[in-house]
C-alpha positions in Angstrom: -14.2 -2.0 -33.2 -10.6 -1.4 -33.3 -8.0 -4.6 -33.3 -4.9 -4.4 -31.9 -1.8 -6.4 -32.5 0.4 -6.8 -29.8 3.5 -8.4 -29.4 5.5 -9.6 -26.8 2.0 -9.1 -24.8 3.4 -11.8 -22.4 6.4 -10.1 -21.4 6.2 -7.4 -18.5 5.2 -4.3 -20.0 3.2 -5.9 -22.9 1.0 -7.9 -20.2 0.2 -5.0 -18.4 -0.5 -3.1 -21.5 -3.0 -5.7 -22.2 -4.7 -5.9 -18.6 -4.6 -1.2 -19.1 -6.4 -1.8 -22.6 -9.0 -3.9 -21.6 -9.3 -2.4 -18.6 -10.5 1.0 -20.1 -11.7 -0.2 -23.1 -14.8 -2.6 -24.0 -15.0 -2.3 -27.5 -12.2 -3.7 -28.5 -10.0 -6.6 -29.9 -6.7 -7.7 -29.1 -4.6 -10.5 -30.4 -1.5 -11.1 -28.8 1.7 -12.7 -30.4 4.6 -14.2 -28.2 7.3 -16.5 -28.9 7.6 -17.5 -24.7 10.9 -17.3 -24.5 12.0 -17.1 -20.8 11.3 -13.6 -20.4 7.4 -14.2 -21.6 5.1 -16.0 -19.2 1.7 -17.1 -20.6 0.6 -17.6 -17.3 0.8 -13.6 -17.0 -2.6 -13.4 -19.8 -4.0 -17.0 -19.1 -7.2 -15.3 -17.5 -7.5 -12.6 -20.6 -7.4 -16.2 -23.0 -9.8 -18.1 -20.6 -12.3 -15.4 -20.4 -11.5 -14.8 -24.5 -10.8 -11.5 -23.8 -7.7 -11.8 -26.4 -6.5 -14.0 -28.9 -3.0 -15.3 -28.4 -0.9 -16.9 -31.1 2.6 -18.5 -29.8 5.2 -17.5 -32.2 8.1 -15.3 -33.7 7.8 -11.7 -35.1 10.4 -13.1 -37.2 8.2 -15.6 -39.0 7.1 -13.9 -42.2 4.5 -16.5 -42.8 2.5 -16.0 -39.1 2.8 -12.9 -39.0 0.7 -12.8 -42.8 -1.7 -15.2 -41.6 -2.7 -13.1 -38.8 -3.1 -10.4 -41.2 -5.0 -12.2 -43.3 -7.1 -13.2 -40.5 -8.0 -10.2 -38.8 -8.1 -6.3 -40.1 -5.6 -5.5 -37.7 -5.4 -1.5 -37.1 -3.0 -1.2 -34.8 0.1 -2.5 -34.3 2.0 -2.2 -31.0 5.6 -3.9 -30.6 6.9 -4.8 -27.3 8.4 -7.5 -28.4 12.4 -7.5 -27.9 15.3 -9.4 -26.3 15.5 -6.6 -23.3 18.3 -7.9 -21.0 21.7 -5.8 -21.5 24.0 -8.5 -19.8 22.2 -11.0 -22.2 23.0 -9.2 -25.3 26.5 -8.7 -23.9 27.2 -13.1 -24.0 25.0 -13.0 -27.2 24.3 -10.2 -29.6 23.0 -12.1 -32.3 19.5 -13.2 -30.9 19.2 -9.2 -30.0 20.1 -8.0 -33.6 17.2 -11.2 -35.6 14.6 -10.1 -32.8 14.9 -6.6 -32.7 15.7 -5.4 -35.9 14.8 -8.1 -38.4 11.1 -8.8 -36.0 10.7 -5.2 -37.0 11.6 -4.8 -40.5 9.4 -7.5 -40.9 6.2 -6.4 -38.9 6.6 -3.1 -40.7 6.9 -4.7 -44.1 3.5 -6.5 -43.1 1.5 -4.2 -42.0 2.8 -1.6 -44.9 1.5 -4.8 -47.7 -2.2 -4.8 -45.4 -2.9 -1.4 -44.8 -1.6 -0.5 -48.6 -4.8 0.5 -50.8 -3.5 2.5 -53.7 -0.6 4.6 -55.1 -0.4 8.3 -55.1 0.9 10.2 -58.4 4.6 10.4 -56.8 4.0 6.7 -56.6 3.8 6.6 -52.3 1.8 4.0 -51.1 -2.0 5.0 -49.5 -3.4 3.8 -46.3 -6.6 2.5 -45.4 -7.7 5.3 -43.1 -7.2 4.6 -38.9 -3.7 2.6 -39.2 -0.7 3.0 -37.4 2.3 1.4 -36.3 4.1 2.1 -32.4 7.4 1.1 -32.0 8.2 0.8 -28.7 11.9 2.0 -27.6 14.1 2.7 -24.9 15.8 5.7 -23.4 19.2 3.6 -23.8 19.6 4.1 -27.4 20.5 7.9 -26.8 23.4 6.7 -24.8 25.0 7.9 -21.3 24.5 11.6 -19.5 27.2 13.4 -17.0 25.6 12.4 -13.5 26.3 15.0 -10.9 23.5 15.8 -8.2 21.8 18.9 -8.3 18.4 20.6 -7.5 16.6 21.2 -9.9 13.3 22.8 -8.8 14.0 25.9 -11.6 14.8 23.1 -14.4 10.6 22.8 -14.5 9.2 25.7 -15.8 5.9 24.7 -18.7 2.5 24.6 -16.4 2.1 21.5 -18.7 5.2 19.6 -17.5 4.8 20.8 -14.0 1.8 18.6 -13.3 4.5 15.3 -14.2 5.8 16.2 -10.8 3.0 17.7 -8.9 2.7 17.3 -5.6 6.6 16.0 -5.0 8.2 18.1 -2.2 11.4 18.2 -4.0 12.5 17.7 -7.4 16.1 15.9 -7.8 18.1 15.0 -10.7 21.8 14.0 -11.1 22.2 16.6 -13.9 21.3 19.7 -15.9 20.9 17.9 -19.1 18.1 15.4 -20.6 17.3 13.2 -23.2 14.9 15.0 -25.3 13.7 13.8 -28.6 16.3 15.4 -31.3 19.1 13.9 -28.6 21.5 12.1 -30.9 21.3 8.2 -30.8 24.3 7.0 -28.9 23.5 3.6 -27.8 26.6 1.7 -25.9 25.3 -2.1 -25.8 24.0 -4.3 -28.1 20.7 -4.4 -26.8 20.6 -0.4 -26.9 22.4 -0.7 -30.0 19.5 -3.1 -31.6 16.8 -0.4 -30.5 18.4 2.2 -32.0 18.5 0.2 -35.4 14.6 -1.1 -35.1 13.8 2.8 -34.4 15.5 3.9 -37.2 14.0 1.1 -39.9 11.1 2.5 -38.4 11.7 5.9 -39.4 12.8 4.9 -42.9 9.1 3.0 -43.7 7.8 6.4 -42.3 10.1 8.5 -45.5 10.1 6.0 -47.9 6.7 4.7 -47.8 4.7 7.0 -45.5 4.0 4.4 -43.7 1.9 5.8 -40.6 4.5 5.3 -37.4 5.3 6.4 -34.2 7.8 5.7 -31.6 8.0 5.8 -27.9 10.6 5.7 -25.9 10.3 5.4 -22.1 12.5 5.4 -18.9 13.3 2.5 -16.4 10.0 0.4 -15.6 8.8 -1.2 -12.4 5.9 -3.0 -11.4 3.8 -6.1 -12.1 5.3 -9.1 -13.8 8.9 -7.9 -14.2 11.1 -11.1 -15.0 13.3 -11.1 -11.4 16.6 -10.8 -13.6 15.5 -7.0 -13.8 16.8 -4.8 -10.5 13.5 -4.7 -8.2 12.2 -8.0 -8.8 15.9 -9.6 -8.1 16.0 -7.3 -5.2 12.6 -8.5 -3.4 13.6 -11.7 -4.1 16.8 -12.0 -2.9 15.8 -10.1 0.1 12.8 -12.7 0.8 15.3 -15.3 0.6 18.1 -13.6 3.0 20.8 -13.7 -0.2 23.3 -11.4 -1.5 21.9 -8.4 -3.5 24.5 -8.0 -6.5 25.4 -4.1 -7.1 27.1 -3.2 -10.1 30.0 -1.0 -9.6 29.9 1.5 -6.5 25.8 1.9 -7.2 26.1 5.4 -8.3 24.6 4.5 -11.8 21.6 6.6 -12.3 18.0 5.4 -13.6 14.9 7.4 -14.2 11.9 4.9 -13.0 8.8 4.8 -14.1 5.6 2.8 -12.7 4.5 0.5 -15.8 0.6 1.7 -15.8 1.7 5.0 -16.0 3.9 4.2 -19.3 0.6 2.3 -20.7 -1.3 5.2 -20.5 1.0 6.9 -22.6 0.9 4.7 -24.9 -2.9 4.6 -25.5 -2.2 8.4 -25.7 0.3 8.1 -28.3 -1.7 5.4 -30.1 -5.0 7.6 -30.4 -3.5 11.6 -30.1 0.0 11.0 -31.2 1.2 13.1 -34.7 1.9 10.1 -36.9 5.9 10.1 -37.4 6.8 11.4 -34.0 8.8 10.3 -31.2 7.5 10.9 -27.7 9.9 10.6 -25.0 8.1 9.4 -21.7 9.3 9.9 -18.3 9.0 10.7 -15.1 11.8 13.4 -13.6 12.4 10.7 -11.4 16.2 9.6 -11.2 17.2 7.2 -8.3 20.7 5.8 -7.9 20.7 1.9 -8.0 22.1 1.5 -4.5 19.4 4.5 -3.3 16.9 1.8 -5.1 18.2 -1.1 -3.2 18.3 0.6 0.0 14.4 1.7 -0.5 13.4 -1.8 -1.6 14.9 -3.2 2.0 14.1 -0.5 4.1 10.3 -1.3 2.6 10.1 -5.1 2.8 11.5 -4.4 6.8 8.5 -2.2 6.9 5.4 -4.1 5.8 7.3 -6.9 7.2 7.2 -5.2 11.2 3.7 -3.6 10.4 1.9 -6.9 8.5 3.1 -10.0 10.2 1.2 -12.2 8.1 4.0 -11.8 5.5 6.3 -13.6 7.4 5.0 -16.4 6.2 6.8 -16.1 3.0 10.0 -15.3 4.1 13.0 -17.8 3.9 15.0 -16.1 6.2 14.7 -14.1 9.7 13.3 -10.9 9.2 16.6 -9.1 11.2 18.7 -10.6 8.0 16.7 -8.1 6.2 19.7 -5.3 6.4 22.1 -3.6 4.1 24.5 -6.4 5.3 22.7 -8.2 2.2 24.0 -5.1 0.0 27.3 -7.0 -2.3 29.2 -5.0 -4.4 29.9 -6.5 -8.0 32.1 -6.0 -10.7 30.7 -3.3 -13.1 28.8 -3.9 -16.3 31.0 -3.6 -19.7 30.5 -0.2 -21.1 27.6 0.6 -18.2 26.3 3.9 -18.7 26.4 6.4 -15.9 22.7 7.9 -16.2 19.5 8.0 -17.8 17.6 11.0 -17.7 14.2 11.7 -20.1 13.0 14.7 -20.3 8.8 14.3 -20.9 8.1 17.7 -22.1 6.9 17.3 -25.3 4.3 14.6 -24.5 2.9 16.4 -21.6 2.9 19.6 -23.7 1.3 18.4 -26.9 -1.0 14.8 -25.3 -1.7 16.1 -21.6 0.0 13.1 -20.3 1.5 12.7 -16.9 2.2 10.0 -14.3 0.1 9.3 -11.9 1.8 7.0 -9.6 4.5 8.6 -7.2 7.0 6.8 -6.7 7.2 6.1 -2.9 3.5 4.6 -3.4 5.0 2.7 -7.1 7.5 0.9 -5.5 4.8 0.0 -2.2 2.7 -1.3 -4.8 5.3 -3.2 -6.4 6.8 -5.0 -3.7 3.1 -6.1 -2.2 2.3 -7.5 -5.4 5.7 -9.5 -5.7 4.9 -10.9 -1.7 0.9 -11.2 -2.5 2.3 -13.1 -5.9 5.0 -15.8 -4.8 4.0 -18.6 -6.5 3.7 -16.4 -9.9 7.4 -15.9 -8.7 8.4 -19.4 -7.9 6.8 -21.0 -11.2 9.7 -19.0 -12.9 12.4 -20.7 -11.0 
């Protein structure tokens, strides 16, 4: 039986990592580690606890100490870090808590697991592993920086069979520019959250040369779905919208994301975890770049939908459903140093792991916003 280790498993992605693993795995163990900061719910995993489906632990990745004592505890094999201050505007009012969580949280996870899984020496003095033990960082397209963003199509720009199937049956493929973030893209990050990602991912990299120690990284595009904290766009949006307030836009709108369903980026990540050359960096994305206002307008013209075609919704609503316009749509002063687009290119892990997503997008953000209406009092309890 394999154990896992996964922090941050009660933030967004991390809890629906957790409900993906157990999901399509029975023979398996997960403990979970969160500090429950405001961005972690343990509401999001109570049932996975009740039914002791996992072990959670409340605490910091920081904490040298806990972090030992779970290793002493259980023969962890796998350890899978979501945990990270994640909130760009946060880490703009304060960088500090960003650079402790991020960097030092992983220095010290690594330094951990490298002291566990350590079983001998080699003759050029590198440590040796027990066998079937590996670290995933898990990263962010922001720390390779900004890209140009000017609309194009860019039907020719997919050419490998392999990659083709990431956009399969899409009746036209857009992006906002001829270039990508691939893996060998320079890190460039702008913020200090993207800044302390970059860092973590290279300390990650150096236990990988200096100690061997068996690593890999991921980093993914813009995630939507289940369980987002509603500080992040979609979630904000729905809300807002449900309540008949403003929806803040930074700048004009024209910033550029590439969004990815949160299930689809799980099942990467079991792919990486099990097929994944140790030491590489898998890039994970979806070819599917939106502009933020293009999001906005799709998340209203949808909650105006189900709310004409499924009156029973109307229930939740704290406003009349004819509010529910673009007259919500508010214009805000633009983020310090906000980066002009995203864009992944997911080549080499469809290439080398046979992974694609499997969620288009139109039926993603449908899924989404029902489960934020079918979930309000999750919603409210974060208020």
């Amino acid at each position: 039986m394999k154990r896992y280790l996964v922090t941050g498993a009660a933030g967004f992605i991390g809890t629906n990592f957790v409900k993906y693993m157990l999901e399509k795995y029975s023979d398996i163990e997960i403990i979970v580690i969160d500090k429950l900061t405001y961005a972690g719910n343990k509401e999001n995993i109570q049932k996975e606890i009740d039914d002791h489906k996992i072990t959670f632990v409340r605490g910091d990745i920081c904490n040298s100490e806990l972090i030992e004592d779970i290793f002493t505890r259980y023969d962890i094999d796998y350890v899978v870090n979501f945990a990270a201050e994640s909130h760009v505007d946060r880490s703009i009012a304060n960088p500090r808590v960003f650079l402790e969580t991020n960097i030092l949280g992983t220095q010290n996870l690594l330094d951990i697991a490298k002291k566990f899984w350590t079983i001998g020496y080699d003759e050029k003095g590198y440590p040796i592993y027990k066998e079937g033990k590996k670290y995933i960082q898990i990263s962010t397209d922001e720390v390779y920086g900004s890209l140009t963003r000017e609309y194009i199509d860019s039907q020719e720009l997919i050419l490998d069979e392999k990659v083709r199937k990431i956009v399969e049956g899409r009746k036209k493929l857009k992006t906002y520019g001829d270039k990508f973030f691939t893996e060998t893209t320079p890190l460039d990050p702008r913020s200090p959250y993207s800044a302390s990602k970059a860092s973590a991912d290279m300390i990650v990299m150096a236990y990988y040369e200096t100690y061997k120690l068996p690593v890999n990284i991921t980093r993914c595009s813009n995630n939507y779905g289940p369980y987002q904290f509603p500080e992040k766009l979609i979630p904000l949006i729905i809300k807002n919208i449900l309540e008949g307030k403003k929806l803040p836009v930074y700048g004009d709108g024209s910033n550029v994301r590439d969004w990815l369903y949160v299930k689809d980026h799980n099942k990467a990540v079991d792919m990486v975890i099990n097929s994944g050359k140790v030491r590489e960096i898998y890039n994970i994305g979806g070819f599917n770049e939106e502009k933020n206002i293009d999001i906005v307008k799709l998340t209203i013209d949808t909650i105006r939908k189900i709310m004409e075609e499924e009156p029973s919704y109307r229930r939740i609503l704290k406003t009349d459903i004819n509010n529910i316009s673009y007259d919500l749509i508010e214009y805000v002063q633009d983020r310090l140093g906000h980066d002009a687009r995203y864009a992944i290119d997911p080549s080499k892990i469809a290439v080398e792991l046979g992974w694609y997503p499997e969620t288009p997008f139109s039926t993603g953000i449908e899924k989404t916003i029902k489960w934020y209406l079918d979930n309000q009092e999750w919603v409210n309890s974060l208020n």
